[in-house]
N, C-alpha and C positions, 0 to 999 in steps of 0.2 A: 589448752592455754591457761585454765583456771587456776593452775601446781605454779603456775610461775605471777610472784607478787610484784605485777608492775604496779605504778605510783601513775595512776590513770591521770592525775589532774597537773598542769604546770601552770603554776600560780605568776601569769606574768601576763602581758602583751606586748605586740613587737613597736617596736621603737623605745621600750621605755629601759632604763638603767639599772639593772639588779644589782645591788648589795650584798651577794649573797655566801660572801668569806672577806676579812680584813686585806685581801690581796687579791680578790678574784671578785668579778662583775661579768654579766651575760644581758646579753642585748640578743630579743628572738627575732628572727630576720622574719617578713610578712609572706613568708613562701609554704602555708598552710596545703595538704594534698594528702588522699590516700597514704603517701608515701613518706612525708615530712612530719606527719601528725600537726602538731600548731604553726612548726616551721622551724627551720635549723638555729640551735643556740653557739652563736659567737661569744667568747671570751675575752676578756682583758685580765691580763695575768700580770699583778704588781701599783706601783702608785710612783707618777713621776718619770721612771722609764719603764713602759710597759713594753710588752709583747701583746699580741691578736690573736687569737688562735680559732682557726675555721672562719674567714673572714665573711663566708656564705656567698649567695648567689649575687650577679652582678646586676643588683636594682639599685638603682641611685637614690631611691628612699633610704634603704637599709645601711648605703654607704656615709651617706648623710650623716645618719643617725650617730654611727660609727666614729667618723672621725669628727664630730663636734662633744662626742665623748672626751677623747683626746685632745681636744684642742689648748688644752695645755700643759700638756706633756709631750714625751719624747717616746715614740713610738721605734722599736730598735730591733723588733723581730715579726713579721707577720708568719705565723704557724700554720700549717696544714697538714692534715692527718689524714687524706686520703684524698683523690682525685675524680669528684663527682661533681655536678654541678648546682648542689645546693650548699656544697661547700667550699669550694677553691677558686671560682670566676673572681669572688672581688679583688682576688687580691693583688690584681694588673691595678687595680683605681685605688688600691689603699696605697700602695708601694709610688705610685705615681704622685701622689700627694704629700707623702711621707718620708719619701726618701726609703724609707725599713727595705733593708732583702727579704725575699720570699725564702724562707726557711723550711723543711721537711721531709715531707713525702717525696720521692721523684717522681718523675713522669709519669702518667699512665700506662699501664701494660697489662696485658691480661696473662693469666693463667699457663692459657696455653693458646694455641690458633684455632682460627674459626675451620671446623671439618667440613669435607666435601660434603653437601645435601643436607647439612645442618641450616635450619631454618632461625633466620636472627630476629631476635625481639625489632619491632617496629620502630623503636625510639631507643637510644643507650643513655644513658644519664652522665657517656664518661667525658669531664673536661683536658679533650683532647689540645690546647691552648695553652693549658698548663705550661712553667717551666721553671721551676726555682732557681734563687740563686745561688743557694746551697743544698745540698740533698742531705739527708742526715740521715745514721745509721742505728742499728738498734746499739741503747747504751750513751750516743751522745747525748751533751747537753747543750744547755745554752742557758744563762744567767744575766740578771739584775738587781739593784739595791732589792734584797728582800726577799729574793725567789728565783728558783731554780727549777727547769724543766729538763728533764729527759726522756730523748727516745725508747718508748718501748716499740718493738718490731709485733704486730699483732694480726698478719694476713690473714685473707679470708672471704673477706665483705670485699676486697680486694688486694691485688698482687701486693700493692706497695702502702695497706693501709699502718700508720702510726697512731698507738695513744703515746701520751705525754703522761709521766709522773712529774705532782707538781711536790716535793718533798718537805717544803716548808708548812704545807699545810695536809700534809700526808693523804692526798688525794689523787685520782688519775682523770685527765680528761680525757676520755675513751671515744669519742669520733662516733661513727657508726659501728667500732667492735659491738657492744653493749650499750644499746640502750635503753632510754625509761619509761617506753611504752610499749616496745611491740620485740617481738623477736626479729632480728639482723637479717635481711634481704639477700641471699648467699648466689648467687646469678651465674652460672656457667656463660663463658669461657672468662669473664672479669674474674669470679669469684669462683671459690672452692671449699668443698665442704670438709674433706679432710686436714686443709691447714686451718681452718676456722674453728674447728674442735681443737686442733693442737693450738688453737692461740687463748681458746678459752680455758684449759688443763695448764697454758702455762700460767693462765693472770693467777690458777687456785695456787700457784708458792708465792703468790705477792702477799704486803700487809696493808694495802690503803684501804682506810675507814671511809671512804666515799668516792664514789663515778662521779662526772659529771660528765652526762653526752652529748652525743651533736642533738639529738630529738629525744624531748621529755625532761622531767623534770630528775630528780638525784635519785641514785641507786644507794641506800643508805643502809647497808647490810649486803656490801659485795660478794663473800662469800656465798652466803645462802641463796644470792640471786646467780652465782654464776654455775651450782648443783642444779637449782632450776631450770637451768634454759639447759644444760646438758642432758639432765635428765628427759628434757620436753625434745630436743632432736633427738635422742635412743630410741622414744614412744613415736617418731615421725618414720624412724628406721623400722623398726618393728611394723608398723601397720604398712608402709609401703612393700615390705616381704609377705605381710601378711594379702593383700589386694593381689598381690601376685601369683601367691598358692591358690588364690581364691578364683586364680584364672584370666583375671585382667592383664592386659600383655602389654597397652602403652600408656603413655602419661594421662593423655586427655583423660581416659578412663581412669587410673588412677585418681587424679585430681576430683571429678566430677563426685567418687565416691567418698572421697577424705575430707573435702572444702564444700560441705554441701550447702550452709549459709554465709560462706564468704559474697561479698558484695562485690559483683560483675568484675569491677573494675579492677581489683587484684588478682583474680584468675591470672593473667598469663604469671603476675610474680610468682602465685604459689605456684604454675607451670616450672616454672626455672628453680624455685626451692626445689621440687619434686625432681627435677632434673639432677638434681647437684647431688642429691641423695644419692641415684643411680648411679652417676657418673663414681661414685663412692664406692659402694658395692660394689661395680665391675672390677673396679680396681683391686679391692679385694679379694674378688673370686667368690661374691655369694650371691650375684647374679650375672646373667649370660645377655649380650645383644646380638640380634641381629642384625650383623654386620656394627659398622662403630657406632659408638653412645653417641645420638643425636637427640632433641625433641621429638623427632616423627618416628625412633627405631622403635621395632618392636623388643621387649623383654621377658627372659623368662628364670626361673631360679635355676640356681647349677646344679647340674648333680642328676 
């Protein structure tokens, strides 16, 4: 993980109102976890008639916070870039308040379907409640006095995840595609590791001079950050091929040898990273299951 230059500190707390572009402010919602880092950063995008974008989880603190931001403005778009639950619940209470359509992503959907004997993570994170009132596709937009956002399509982290290019201030708000602490959660049957490389191959023909994600602080040299994290899952490919010649045949063992100081609590995720890999490679033809690619199948290399 060292090859890849995250921006380990995000200089905020939640509730408070970032400044942090002439058109763009971030309010961190108080939902700190293994998996959130300090907690999800919501956006307001513009002055006067804004848009929201990742409204986050549905705590009435965070919502608070939110729309007494706004409270004198005109809220005219609430955005969502994917359908998880630290990022899309509020935005039933902001839309309720606000009158704003829910704009974005559609629904939740995974990948593919859950396989027979395939053992399912304990908790899903997906906000199955969801339901925009526009669904928007890769390419649209949506505008206000001063700024303009459009859909980019960037699956992966999930079927129907969206970043947002904000063009007037040549930046992308990347969601959970990319973000500014940790490498992307990639989760079979939600997520997929072969559209998640192609969604990071496609951001390398973009020209935005800054990310801004759902967790952490700004990715401020996209480019060289997005060689990094490719480079860093080729070196996750490679050693999980490698654990495999070495004789290891399922994930647990896998995982136990790869993750040996990861802390308790993200095992099962790096389970389902490690999962996602496989399911990858099978596809490919440069390894074999027995029987279909589950968590508990055993694996061997082909050939």
């Amino acid at each position: 993980m060292s090859d890849i230059p995250f921006e380990r500190e995000l200089e905020t707390k939640p509730g408070v109102v970032d400044e942090i572009a002439p058109q763009l402010r971030r309010i961190l919602a108080p939902n700190p976890s293994p998996f959130t880092f300090k907690g999800t950063c919501t956006y307001i995008v513009g002055r006067g008639r804004v848009a929201i974008v990742d409204p986050g989880p549905a705590l009435p603190e965070h919502v608070a916070v939110l729309l007494a931001a706004v409270r004198d403005e005109t809220v005219t778009h609430i955005v969502v870039t994917h359908t998880h639950r630290d990022h899309s619940p509020a935005a039933a209470a902001i839309r309720e308040a606000t009158g704003a359509p829910i704009v974005g992503c559609g629904p939740h959907r995974p990948f593919r379907s859950w396989l027979e004997g395939e053992t399912r993570p304990s908790e899903s994170g997906a906000d199955r409640g969801y339901q925009p009132d526009q669904e928007m596709a890769d390419g649209d937009t949506i505008t206000g006095p001063g700024w303009t956002l459009t859909a980019v399509a960037t699956p992966g982290h999930t079927a129907n995840h969206l970043a947002f290019a904000f063009s007037e201030d040549n930046a992308l708000l990347s969601g959970d595609h990319v973000m500014g602490w940790s490498t992307t959660v990639v989760a079979p049957p939600d997520g997929s590791m072969a559209a998640y490389m192609a969604s990071l191959a496609r951001l390398q023909g973009r020209d935005e001079a800054i990310y801004w994600p759902g967790h952490g602080g700004p990715v401020r040299d996209p480019q060289s950050y997005l060689r990094a994290l490719i480079h860093h899952r080729r070196q996750r490919e490679a050693a999980i091929l490698g654990r495999l010649k070495a004789g290891d045949s399922s994930i647990p063992s896998i995982v136990s040898e790869l993750y040996k100081t990861l802390n308790p609590a993200l095992r099962p995720a790096a389970a389902l990273s490690v999962f996602a890999h496989i399911e990858d490679l099978v596809a490919r033809g440069l390894i074999v299951a027995e029987g279909p690619p589950t968590l508990t199948a055993e694996y061997r290399l082909a050939g």
